[in-house]
N, C-alpha and C positions, 0 to 999 in steps of 0.2 A: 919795626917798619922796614928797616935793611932786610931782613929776609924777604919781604917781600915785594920788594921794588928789587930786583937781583936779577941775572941772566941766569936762567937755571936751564933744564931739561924742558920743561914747561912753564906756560905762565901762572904766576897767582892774580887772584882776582878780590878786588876790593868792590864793597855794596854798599851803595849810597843809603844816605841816612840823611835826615834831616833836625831829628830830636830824640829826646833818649828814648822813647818807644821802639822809635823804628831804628832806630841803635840797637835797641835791647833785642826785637827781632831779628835784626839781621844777626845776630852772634847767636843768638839762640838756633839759626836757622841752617850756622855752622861754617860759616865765612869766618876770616881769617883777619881781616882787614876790614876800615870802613874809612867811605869817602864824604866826605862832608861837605856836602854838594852847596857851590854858591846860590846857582838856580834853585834849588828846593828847597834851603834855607832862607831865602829872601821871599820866594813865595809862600811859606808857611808864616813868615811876619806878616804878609801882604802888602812885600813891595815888589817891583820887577827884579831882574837880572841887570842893572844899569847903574850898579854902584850907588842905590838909592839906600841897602841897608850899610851902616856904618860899619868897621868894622869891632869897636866894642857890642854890635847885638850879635856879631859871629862869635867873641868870644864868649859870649853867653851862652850860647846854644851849645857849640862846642864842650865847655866846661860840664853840660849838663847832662850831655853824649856821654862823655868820659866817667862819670860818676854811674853812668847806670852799665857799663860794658867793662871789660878787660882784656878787651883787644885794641892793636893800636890805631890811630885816627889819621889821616893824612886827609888836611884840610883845603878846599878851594878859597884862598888866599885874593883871588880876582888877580889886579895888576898890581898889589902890595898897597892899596889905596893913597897913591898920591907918588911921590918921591923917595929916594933910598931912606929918610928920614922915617915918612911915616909907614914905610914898608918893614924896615926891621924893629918896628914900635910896635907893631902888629904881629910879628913873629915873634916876640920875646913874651906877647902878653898870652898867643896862641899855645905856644909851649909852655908857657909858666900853668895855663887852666888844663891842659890834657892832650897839646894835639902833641903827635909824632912828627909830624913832617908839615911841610906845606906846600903848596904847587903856585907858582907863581904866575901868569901869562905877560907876552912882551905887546900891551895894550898902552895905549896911551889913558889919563883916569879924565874924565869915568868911560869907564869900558860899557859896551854893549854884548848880549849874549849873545853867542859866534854863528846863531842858529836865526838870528831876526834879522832882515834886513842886509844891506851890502855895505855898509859904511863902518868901517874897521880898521880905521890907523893904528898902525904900529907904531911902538915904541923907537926912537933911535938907539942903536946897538949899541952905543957905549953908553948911556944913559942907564938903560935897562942892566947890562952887564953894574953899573954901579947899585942898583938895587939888590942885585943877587949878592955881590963880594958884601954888602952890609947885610946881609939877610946872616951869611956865612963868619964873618967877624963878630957877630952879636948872640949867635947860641952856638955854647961852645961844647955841647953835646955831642957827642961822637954817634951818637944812634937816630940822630933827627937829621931827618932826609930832604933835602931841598931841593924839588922838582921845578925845571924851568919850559915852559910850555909855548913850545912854538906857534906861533897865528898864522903864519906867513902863507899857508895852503889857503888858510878862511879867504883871507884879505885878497885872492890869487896875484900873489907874488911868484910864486913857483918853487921848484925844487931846489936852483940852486939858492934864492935867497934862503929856504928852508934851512939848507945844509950851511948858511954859512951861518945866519944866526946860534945852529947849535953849536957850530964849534968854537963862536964867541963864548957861547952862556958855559958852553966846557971848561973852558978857558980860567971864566968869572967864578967858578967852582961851583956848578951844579952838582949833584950825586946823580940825578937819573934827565931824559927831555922826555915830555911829553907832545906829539905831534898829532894835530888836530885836524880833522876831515870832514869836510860836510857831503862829503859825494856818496853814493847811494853802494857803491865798491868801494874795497879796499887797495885801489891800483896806487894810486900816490902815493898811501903809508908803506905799502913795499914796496914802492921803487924808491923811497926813503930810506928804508930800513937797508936795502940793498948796499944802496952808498955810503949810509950810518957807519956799515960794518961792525957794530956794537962796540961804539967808543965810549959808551955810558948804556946804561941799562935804558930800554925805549920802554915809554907807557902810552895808551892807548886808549881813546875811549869811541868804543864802534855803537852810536848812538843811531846815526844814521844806518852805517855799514853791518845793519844785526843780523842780515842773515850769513853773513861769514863763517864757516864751521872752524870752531877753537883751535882745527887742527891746524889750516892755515896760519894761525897766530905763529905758533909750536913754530911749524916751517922757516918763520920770518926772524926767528927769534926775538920776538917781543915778549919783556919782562914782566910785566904788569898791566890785565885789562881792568877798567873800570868801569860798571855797571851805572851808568853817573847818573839817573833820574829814576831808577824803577818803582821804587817805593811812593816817591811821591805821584809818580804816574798812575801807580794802582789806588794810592788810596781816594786820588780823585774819581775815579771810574769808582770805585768800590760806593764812596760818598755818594756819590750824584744817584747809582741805582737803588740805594738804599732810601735815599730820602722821597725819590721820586716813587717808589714804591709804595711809602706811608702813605705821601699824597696824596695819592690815586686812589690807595684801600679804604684814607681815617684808621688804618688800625696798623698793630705790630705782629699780627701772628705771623703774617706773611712771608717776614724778614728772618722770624729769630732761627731758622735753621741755617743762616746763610751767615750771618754774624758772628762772632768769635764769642765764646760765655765768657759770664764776669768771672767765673773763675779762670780763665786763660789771661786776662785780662788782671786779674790777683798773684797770678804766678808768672808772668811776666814784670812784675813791679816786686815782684819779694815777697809779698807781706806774712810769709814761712819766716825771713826772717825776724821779723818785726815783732811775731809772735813768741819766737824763743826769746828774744833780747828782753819781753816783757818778764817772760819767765825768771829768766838772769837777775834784772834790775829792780824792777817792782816788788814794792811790798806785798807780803802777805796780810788781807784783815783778818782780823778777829773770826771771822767766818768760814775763813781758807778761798777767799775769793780778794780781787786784788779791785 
C-alpha cells in the first residue's frame, strides 16, 4: 500500500469494492489497489453510511476482500468507531483479517456521510490526533499506512482550519491526509494542495469533482485518487435495469446478452482451482471417477 499512497510522477488509483466479487473484479480489471468503501459496505449490509454498520461486519467483509484478491486494501475506517480505544481495536483487527491501511476521518461518532445533509461536527484536534498516535502505537507494521482524512472543507470551516488540522494529524503520525470536497470543481483541493506543499502524500476522492482530467491531479501533485463508490453505483444501475426488464417481458431472453455468463462468473471465483485441488486430493474409485 506505501507504493501506492507515495508522491510519485503520477498518481495511483485505488477502486472501490465492497465484497470479494467486486474485489475479485476490480483486480481482475487491473487496478493496483482497493478501497474498501464505508458507504458501499454498509449499503450492501443494508444499513446507511451513519455508523450503523459495526465495525466487526467491516472486518468481515474486509477479511473476505482479502481472501479473494492479492492486492492491498486500504479500508474506510469512518471516525475509528468511537475513541482512541475503540479506534485502534478496530485497526488491529482490520489488519490482523487483511487490510493494508486505513483512512480515518476527524468525525465526531457516529459520523454522517460527508455527501447527506449539512450537519458534520468535527472531531476536537487533540482528541482526534489521540486516535491516530494509537492507531500508529498499536500496528507496528512498517507497510500499513495510516490515512488521516480531513472534513474541515465538508463541514465549511475553510482552508486554513484545513491546513491546520493536517499539520496536527502530521504531527500525530499520519503517513498520507486525505482532503475531502463536496464542490462540483476542484478549486479548494488545489488551493490545499498548493499550501500542503506535499508535507505528506495527499489523497483524494473526486466523487463530486469527476470531470476533472487526471492530468490536473498530476499538476497538483496528488498521490493517490480514489474511485470511492463506482462499483456499487454500477451494480445498482446494472440491478435495477436488469430486474426491471424481467418485469416487464415475464421472461430472461431479453437480459442474457447483457449479463455476464456463468462461466465469467466461475472464473472469477476460481473454480479452475477447485478443480485441480480435486485432482491433487481426491481419491481415485475403482472406476477411475472420484
Amino acid at each position: 500500500m506505501r507504493e501506492l499512497v507515495h508522491i510519485g510522477a503520477a498518481p495511483s488509483f485505488l477502486m472501490e469494492a465492497h465484497d470479494a466479487l467486486s474485489a475479485a473484479i476490480a483486480q481482475k480489471a487491473g487496478f493496483k489497489g482497493l478501497w474498501a468503501s464505508g458507504l458501499s459496505i454498509s449499503s450492501s449490509l443494508g444499513y446507511r453510511d451513519a455508523n450503523e454498520a459495526s465495525w466487526t461486519d467491516l472486518v468481515n467483509v474486509v477479511e473476505r476482500m482479502a481472501d479473494a484478491t492479492s492486492i492491498p486494501i486500504l479500508v474506510d475506517a469512518d471516525s475509528g468507531f468511537g475513541n482512541f480505544n475503540n479506534a485502534r481495536i478496530a485497526a488491529r483487527k482490520l489488519h490482523r483479517h487483511g487490510a493494508h491501511g486505513v483512512c480515518v476521518e476527524d468525525k465526531g461518532f457516529p459520523k454522517m456521510n460527508s455527501f447527506v445533509g449539512d450537519r458534520h461536527p468535527l472531531a476536537e484536534v487533540g482528541e482526534f490526533c489521540g486516535r491516530l498516535k494509537a492507531i500508529k502505537d498499536t500496528i507496528s507494521d512498517p507497510e500499513f499506512v495510516l490515512v488521516a482524512r480531513i472534513e474541515a472543507l465538508i463541514a465549511g470551516h475553510g482552508q486554513e482550519e484545513a491546513l491546520t488540522r493536517a499539520h496536527a494529524y502530521a504531527d500525530a503520525g499520519a503517513d498520507a491526509i486525505l482532503i475531502h470536497s463536496r464542490k462540483s470543481n476542484p478549486d479548494e483541493i488545489f488551493a490545499f494542495t498548493r499550501a500542503w506543499q506535499n508535507r505528506l502524500p495527499v489523497v483524494i476522492v473526486p466523487t463530486k469533482y469527476y470531470r476533472t482530467p487526471v492530468a490536473e491531479y498530476c499538476a497538483a501533485g496528488i498521490a493517490t485518487v480514489i474511485w470511492a463508490n463506482h462499483n456499487m453505483r454500477a451494480a445498482i444501475a446494472a440491478m435495477r435495469d436488469v430486474c426491471g426488464r424481467i418485469m416487464r417481458d415475464g421472461a430472461i431472453a431479453g437480459v442474457e446478452g447483457d449479463v455476464a455468463t456463468l462461466e465469467e462468473l466461475f472464473d472469477l471465483m476460481n473454480y479452475d482451482e477447485l478443480a485441480a485441488a480435486e485432482e491433487r486430493y481426491l481419491p481415485h474409485a475403482g472406476n477411475g471417477h472420484r
